[in-house]
C-alpha positions in Angstrom: 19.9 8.1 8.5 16.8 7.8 6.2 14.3 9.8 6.1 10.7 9.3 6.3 9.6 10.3 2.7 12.0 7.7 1.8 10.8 4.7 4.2 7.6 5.2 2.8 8.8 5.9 -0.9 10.6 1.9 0.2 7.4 0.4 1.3 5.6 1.4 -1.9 8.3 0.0 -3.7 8.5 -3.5 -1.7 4.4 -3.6 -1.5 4.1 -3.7 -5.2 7.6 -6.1 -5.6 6.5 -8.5 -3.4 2.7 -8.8 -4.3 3.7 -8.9 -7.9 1.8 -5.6 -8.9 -1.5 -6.9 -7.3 -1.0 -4.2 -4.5 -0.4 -0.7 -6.1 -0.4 3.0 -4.5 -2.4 5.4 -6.2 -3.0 8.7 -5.5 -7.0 10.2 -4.3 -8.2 13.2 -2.5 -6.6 13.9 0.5 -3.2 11.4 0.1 -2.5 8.1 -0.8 -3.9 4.4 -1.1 -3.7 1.1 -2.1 -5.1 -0.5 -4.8 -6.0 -4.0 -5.0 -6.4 -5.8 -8.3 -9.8 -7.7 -9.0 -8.7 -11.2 -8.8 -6.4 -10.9 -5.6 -8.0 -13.2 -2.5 -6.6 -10.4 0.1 -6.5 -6.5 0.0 -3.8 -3.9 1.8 -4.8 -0.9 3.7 -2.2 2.0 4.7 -3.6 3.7 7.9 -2.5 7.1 9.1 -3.3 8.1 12.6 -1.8 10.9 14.8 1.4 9.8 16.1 3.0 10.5 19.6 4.1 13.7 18.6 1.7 16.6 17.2 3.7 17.1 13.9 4.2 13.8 13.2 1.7 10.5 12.0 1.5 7.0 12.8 1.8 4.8 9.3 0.8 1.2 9.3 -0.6 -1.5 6.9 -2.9 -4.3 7.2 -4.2 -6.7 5.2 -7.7 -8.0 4.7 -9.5 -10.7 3.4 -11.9 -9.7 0.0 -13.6 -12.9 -0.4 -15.5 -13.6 2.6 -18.0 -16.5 1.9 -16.4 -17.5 -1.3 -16.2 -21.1 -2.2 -13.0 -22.6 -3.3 -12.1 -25.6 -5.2 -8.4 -26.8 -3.7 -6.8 -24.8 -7.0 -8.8 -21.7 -5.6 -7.4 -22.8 -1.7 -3.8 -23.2 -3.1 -4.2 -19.5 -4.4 -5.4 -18.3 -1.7 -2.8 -20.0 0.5 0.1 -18.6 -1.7 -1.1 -15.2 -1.6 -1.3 -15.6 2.1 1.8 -16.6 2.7 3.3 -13.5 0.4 1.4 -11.1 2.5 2.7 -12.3 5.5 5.9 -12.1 4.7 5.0 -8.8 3.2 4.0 -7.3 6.6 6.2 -8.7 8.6 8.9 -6.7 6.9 6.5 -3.7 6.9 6.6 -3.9 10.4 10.0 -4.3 11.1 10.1 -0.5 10.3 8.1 2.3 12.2 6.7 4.8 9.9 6.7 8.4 11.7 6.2 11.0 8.4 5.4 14.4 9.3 2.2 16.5 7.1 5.1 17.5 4.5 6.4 14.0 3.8 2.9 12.3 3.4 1.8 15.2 0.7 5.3 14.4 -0.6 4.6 10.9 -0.8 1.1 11.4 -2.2 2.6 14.0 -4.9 5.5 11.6 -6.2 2.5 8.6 -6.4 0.4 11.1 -8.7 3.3 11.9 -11.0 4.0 8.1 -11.1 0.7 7.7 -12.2 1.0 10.3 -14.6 4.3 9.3 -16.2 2.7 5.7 -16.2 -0.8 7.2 -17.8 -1.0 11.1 -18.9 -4.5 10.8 -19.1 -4.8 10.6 -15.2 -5.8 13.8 -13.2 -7.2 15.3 -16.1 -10.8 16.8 -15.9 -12.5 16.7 -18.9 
């Protein structure tokens, strides 16, 4: 049986496979997050909310729209539509899986997303 460290270490990985990089976790006070590249139509969100049981949280992701108002020629539309359709495949295979980490696992998560970031760029997390 998998843990829950590792269903969310399998998210991470399947958010940034299947929105081609556009979606990426990065680490921030306190846990965490998704980052959305400037030019993507739609955004992610990870929510963490207490879960039935007092040691445990609630995971789930969303998606949002980042270009309310915006006009669109029908290349802009077909963009838009594409990324659409990735995300909901995305989260329907997000939500396919429940996501019930205890504190522990999401500063686990949170501290393997940090060293990512600093194997990826060792000037992160440094205070000059």
């Amino acid at each position: 049986m998998m843990n829950e460290l590792e269903n969310l270490r399998r998210a991470a990985s399947l958010i940034e496979e299947m929105t081609q990089g556009r979606q990426t976790f990065r680490s921030g006070i306190g846990g965490a997050y998704i980052a959305t590249a400037e030019d993507a139509d739609l955004g992610m969100q990870m929510r963490v909310n207490t879960g039935d049981a007092p040691e445990h949280y609630h995971v789930t992701f969303s998606a949002y729209s980042r270009r309310m108002g915006a006009e669109m020629d029908s290349g802009g539309l077909r963009t838009l539509m594409t990324e659409a359709g990735q995300m909901y495949a995305l989260l329907m295979a997000l939500e396919m899986q429940d996501y019930h980490p205890s504190a522990e696992e999401l500063h686990r998560f949170a501290d393997d997303i940090e060293q990512k970031e600093q194997q990826t760029d060792p000037m992160m997390g440094q205070t000059f």
